[in-house]
C-alpha positions as CSV (number, residue, x, y, z in Angstrom):
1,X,0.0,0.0,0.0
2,X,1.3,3.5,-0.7
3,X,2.6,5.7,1.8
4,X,3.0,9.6,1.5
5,X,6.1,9.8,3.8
6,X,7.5,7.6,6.9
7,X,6.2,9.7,9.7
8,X,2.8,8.4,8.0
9,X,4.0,4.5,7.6
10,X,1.2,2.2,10.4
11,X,3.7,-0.1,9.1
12,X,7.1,1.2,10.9
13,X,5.8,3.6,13.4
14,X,8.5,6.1,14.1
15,X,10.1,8.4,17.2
16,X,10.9,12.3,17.0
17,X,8.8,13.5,14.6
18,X,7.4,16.8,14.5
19,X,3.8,17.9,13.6
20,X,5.7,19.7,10.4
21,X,6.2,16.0,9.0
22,X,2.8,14.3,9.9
23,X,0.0,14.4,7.9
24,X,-3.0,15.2,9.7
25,X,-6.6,16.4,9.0
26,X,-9.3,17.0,11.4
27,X,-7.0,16.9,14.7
28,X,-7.7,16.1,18.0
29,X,-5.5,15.7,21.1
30,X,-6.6,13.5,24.3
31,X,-4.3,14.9,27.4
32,X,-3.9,11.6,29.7
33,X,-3.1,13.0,33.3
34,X,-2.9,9.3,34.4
35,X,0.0,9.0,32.1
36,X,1.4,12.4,31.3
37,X,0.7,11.3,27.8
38,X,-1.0,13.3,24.7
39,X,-2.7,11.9,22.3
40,X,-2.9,12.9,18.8
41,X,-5.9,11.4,16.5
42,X,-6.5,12.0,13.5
43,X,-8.1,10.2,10.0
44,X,-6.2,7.4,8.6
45,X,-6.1,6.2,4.5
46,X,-5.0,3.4,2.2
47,X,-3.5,6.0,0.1
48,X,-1.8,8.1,2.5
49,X,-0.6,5.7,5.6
50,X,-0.2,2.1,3.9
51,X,-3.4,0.5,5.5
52,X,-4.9,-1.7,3.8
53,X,-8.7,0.3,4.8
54,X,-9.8,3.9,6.5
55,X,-9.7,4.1,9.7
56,X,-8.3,6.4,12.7
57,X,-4.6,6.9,13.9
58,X,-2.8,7.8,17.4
59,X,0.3,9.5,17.5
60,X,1.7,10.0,21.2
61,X,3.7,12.7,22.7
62,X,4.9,13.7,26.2
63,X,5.9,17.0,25.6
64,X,4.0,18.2,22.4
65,X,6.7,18.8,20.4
66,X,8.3,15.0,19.8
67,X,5.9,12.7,18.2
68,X,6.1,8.5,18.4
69,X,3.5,7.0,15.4
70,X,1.4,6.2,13.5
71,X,-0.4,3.8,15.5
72,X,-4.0,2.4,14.3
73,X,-6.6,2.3,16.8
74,X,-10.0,1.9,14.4
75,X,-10.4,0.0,11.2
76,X,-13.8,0.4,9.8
77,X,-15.2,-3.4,9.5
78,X,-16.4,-5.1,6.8
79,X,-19.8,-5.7,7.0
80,X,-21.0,-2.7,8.9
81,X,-23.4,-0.3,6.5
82,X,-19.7,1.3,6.1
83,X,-17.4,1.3,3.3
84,X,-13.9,0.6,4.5
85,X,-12.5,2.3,1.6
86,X,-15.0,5.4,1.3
87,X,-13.1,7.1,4.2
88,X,-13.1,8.0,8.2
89,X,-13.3,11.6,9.1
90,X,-12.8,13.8,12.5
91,X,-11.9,11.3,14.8
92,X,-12.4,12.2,18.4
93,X,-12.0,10.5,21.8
94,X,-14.1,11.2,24.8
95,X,-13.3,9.8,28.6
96,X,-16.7,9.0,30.0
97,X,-18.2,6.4,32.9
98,X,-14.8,4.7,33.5
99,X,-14.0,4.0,29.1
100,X,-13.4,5.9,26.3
101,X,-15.5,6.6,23.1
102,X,-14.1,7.6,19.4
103,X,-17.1,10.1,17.6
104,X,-16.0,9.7,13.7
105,X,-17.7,10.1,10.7
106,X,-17.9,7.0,8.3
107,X,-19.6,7.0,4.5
108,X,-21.2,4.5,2.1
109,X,-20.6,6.6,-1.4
110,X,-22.8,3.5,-2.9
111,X,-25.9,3.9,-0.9
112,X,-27.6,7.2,-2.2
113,X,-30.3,9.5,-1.2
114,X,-32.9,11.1,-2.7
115,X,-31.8,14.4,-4.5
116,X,-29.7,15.7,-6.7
117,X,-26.3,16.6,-6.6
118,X,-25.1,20.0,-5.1
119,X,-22.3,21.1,-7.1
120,X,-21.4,18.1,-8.2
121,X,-21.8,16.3,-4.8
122,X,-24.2,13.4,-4.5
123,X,-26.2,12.5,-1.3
124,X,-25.3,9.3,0.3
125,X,-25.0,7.6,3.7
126,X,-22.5,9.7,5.9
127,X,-23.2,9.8,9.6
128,X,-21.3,9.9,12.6
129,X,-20.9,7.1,15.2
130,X,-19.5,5.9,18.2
131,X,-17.3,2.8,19.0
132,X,-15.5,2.3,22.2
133,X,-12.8,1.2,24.0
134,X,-11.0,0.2,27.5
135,X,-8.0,2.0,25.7
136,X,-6.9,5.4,24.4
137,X,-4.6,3.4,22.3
138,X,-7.5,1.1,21.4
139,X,-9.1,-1.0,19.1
140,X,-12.1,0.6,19.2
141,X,-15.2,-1.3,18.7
142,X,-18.6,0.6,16.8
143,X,-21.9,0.3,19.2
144,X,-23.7,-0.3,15.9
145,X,-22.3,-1.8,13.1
146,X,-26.1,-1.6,11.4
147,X,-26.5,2.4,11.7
148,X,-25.0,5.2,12.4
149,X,-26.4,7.3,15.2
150,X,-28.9,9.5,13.5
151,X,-31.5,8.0,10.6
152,X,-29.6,6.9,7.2
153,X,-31.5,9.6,5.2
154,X,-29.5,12.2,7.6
155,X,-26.1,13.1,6.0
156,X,-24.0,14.0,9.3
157,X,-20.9,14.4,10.3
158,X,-18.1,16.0,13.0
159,X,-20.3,14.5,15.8
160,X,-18.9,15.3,19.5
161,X,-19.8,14.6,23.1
162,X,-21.8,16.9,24.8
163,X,-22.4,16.2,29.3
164,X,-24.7,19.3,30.0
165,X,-25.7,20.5,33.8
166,X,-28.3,17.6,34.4
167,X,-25.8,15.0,33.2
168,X,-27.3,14.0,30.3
169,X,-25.1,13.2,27.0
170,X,-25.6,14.6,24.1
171,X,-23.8,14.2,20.5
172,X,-23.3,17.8,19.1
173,X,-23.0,17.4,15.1
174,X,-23.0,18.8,11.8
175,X,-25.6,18.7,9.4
176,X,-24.4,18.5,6.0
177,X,-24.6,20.9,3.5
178,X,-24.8,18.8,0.5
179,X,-28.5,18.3,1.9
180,X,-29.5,21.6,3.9
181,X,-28.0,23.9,1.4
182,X,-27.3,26.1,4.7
183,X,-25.6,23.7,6.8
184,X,-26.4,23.6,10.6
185,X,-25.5,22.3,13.6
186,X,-27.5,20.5,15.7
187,X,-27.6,18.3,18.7
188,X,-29.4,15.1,19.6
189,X,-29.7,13.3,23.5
190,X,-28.4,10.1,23.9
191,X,-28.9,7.0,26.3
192,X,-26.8,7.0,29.4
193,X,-24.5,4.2,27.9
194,X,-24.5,6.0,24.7
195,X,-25.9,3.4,22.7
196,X,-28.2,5.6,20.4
197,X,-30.1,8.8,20.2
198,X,-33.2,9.2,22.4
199,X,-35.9,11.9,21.0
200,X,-35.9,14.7,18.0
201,X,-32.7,16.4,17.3
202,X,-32.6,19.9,18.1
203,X,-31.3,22.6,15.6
204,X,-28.7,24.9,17.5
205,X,-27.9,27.4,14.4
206,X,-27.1,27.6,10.5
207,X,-23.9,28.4,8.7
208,X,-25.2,31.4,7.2
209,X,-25.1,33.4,11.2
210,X,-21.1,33.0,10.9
211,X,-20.1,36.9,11.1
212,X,-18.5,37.6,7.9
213,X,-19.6,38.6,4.3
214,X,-20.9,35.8,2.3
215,X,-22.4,37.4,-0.6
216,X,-19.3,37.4,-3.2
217,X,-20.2,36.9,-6.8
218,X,-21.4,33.7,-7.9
219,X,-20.5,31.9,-10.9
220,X,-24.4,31.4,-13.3
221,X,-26.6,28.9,-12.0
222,X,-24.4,28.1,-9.0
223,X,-26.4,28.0,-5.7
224,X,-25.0,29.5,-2.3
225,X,-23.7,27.0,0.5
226,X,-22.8,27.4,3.9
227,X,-20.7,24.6,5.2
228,X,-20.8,24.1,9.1
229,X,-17.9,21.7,10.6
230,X,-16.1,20.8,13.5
231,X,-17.9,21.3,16.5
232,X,-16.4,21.2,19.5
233,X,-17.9,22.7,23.0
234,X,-16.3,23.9,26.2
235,X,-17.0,25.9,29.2
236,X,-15.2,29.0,30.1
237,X,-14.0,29.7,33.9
238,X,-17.0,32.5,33.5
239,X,-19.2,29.9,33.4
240,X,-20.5,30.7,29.4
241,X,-20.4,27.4,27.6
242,X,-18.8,28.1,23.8
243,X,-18.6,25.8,20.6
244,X,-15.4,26.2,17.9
245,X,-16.7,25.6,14.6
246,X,-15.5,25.8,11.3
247,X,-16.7,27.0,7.6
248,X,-15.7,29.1,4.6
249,X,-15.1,33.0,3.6
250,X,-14.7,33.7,0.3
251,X,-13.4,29.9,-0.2
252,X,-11.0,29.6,2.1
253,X,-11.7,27.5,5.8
254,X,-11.9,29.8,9.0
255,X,-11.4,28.7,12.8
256,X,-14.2,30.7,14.3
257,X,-16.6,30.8,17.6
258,X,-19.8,30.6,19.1
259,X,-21.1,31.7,22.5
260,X,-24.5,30.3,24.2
261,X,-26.2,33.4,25.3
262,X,-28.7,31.6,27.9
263,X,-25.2,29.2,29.0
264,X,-27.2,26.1,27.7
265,X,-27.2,24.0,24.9
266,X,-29.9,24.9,23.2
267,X,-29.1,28.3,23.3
268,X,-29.5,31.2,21.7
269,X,-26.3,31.4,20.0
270,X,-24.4,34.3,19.3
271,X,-21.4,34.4,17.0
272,X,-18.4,35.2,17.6
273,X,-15.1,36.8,15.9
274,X,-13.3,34.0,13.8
275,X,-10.3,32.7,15.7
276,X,-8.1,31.8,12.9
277,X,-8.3,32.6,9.1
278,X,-5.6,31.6,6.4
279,X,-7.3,27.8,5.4
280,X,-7.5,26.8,8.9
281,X,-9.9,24.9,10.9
282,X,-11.4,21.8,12.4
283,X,-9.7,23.0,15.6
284,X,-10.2,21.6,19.3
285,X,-9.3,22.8,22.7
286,X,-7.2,21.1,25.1
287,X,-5.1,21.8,28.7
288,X,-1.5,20.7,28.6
289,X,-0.4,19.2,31.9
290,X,0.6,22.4,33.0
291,X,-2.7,23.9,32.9
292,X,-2.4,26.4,29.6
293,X,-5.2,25.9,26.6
294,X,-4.4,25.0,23.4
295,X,-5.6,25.3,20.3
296,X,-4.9,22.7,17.5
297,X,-6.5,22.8,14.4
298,X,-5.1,21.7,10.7
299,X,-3.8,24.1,7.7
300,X,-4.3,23.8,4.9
301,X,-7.3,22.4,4.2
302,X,-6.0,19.7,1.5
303,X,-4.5,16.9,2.7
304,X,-1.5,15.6,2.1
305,X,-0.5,19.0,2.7
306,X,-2.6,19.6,5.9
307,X,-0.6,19.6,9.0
308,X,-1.5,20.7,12.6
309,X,-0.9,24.2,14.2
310,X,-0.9,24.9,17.7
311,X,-1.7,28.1,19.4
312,X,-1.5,29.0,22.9
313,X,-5.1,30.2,24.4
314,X,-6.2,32.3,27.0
315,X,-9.5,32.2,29.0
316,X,-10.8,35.4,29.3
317,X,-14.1,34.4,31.1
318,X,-17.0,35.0,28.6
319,X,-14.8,33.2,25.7
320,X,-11.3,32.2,24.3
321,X,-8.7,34.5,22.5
322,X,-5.1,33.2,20.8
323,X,-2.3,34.4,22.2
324,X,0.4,33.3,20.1
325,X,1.2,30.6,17.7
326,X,3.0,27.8,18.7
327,X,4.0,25.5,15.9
């Protein structure tokens, strides 16, 4: 199988890399206090990392700035309504009730939807779901092999866990575009052992609210889309609990914010100014061991190219600001 570089290779992880030499879309870091170890996960392909089907991938750290990897700790099965080769997207992994839980998005290209195609894109099954594990360093086993966690004629994606004040989990996810035209996010309750979504999803906000111009020209005939991805929610020391998101300006990807007005989920939600512009997004949040937030997100868009930046973070109370760019 091909690889695009040996910090890349599942087949001969290595030691010392940096985050300028891996490949890595959609990143997200797990902080193990137990341990002192970070972890790194991100998407993993047939035609990037030599495997022989998608999946995810750990890279470890203790220090964020000397990697040890590739590692796999998902391979989407055969037999499930996936596609193993059709691709594994925004890997994420959660600590909750004693295990851990990987939220990633998984597609069947083959089994379409009613509608046509949106700028050349077809409707199919994408969805997100949730396998789990006794280990950050895996395998990771899916819930539901049959479904993903939302109904098959739902094109999701980027879904993340949610705990709000009664204790009650909730998977906070994208709605995609391809079908909504205006892409939202929304949010759906879950059983306690996270086993699938209980009641209605609720709609949170659209794409279109993100606080920049979106009426350059369009080409004749082409429709206007608002993407919404990668969204990710935290709790300032103020109390205010904010989501990171993702979209486009003029078509390039932006890092930007969201603040709860009412503190809840549901919201209102008021938007924020972006975070980071330049083709960045996808980002996450994270403490190092030390206690300073983080920011890692990936730049440029296109992968192989995409790699992660870090930035250092500061709570101000009511939301988060960069301070400075770290790698």
């Amino acid at each position: 199988m091909p690889v695009y570089n040996s910090a890349c290779d599942v087949n001969s992880p290595q030691k010392g890399l940096q985050l300028s030499e891996i490949p890595a879309h959609d990143p997200f870091i797990f902080a193990d206090n137990l341990t002192g170890v970070y972890y790194l996960y991100t998407g993993g392909s047939p035609r990037i990392h030599g495997m022989e089907s998608y999946g995810v991938l750990t890279y470890k750290s203790t220090n964020l700035s000397e990697w040890e990897g590739p590692y796999i700790v998902f391979t989407v099965p055969e037999g499930c309504w996936a596609n193993p080769q059709h691709g594994a997207w925004a890997p994420e992994v959660h600590a909750y009730k004693g295990r851990f839980y990987l939220f990633v998005t998984l597609h069947n290209n083959d089994r379409r939807l009613e509608g046509e195609p949106i700028q050349g894109f077809t409707k199919h099954w994408r969805g997100s779901v949730i396998a789990v594990s006794d280990s950050l360093e895996g395998p990771f086993q899916l819930l539901n092999e049959e479904s993903h966690v939302l109904p098959e004629t739902m094109m999701t994606l980027d879904g993340t866990l949610y705990v709000d004040e009664d204790e009650i989990p909730w998977m906070v996810y994208c709605h995609e575009w391809i079908q909504t035209i205006d892409g939202t996010i929304e949010a759906v309750s879950l059983k306690e052992d996270l086993s699938e979504a209980v009641g209605e999803p609720i709609q949170l906000f659209n794409g279109s609210e993100a606080l920049w111009e979106n009426n350059e020209a369009l080409p004749d005939g082409d429709i206007r889309v608002y993407i919404t991805d990668g969204c990710q929610l935290y709790r300032t020391s103020g109390g205010h609990l904010i989501m990171l998101w993702s979209s486009y300006q003029a078509g390039s990807y932006v890092q930007t914010i969201a603040r709860s007005i009412t503190g809840n989920l549901k919201g209102p939600w008021e938007q924020l100014p972006p975070l980071v512009k330049e083709d960045s997004g996808h980002g996450m949040l994270f403490r190092t061991f030390e206690g300073t937030w983080m920011l890692i997100l990936h730049q440029p868009f296109q992968m192989p190219k995409s790699r992660c930046k870090v930035f250092e973070m500061v709570d101000t109370g009511d939301s988060f600001q960069v301070v400075r760019q770290i790698d």
